[in-house]
N, C-alpha and C positions, 0 to 999 in steps of 0.2 A: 360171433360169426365173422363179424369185420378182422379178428386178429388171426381168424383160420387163415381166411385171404390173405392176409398178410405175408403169412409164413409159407403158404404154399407159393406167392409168388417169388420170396425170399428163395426156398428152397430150388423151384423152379430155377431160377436166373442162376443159381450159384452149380447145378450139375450141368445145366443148360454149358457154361462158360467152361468145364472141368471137360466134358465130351467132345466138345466143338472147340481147340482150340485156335484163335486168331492169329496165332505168328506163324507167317508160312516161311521155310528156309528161303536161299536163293536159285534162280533158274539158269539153269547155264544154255546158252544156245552153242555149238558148236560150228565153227566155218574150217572146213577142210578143201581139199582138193576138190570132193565132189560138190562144193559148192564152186569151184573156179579160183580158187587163191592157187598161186602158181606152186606152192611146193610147199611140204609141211612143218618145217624147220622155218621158224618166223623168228625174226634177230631183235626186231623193235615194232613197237604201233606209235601212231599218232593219231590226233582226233585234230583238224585243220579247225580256222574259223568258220567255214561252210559248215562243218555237220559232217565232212567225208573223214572216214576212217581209212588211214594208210598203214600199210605193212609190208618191212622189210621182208624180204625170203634171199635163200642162197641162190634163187633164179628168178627174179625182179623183183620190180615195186610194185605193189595191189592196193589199189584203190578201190574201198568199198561204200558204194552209195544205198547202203541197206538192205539193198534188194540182192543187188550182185557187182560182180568183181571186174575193176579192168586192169589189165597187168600189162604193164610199162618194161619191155626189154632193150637190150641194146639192139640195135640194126646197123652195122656194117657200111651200110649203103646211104645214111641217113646221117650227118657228119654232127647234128642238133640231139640226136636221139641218148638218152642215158649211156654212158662212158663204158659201164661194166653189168655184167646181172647180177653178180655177189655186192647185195644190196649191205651191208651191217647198220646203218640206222637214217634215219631223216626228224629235221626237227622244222620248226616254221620261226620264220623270221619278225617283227613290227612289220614290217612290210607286206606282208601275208605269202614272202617267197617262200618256199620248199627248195632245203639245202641236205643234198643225199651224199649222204658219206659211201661211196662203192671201195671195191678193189683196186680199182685205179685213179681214185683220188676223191675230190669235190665235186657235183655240181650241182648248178644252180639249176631248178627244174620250173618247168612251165610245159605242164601236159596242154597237147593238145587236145580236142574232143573226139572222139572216134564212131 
């Protein structure tokens, strides 16, 4: 009797594992426009030492803090503000600065909070 159990637990566990299996693929979550990222053409990402995730577009910088986006453009009127919106990449420095490569050159960035 003991080796009936046996095998029917054997058996058990072994269709049990063949029906249900445990490797699930991966999940993609998608961030578009209607999530707030300013355009859907992304040139580069970084992930900062904060946890903020940044992305190039050909019409700003988007910074995303998990939830949602805030997008960094040039202003005209603002002589401090990002140089160009044709973002092509940013990377981070030892320093923890953010150095954005635009169309119109370098710079060195330091968002404010909004």
């Amino acid at each position: 009797m003991t080796i009936c159990r046996h095998l029917l637990f054997v058996f058990l566990m072994a269709t049990t594992s063949i029906a249900f299996p445990q490797i699930l693929g991966p999940e993609f979550k998608r961030l578009t426009t209607k999530e707030g990222l300013s355009q859907g053409h992304v040139n580069s990402i970084l992930k900062d030492h904060e946890g903020f995730m940044w992305f190039t577009t050909d019409d700003g910088l988007n910074k995303y803090d998990g939830y949602k986006f805030t997008v960094y453009k040039n202003d005209p009127d603002i002589e401090e503000s990002i140089s160009n919106n044709f973002i092509y990449d940013v990377i981070e420095d030892s320093n923890n600065n953010l150095w954005v490569g635009t169309a119109s050159g370098l710079d060195k960035f330091k968002p404010r909070e909004k």
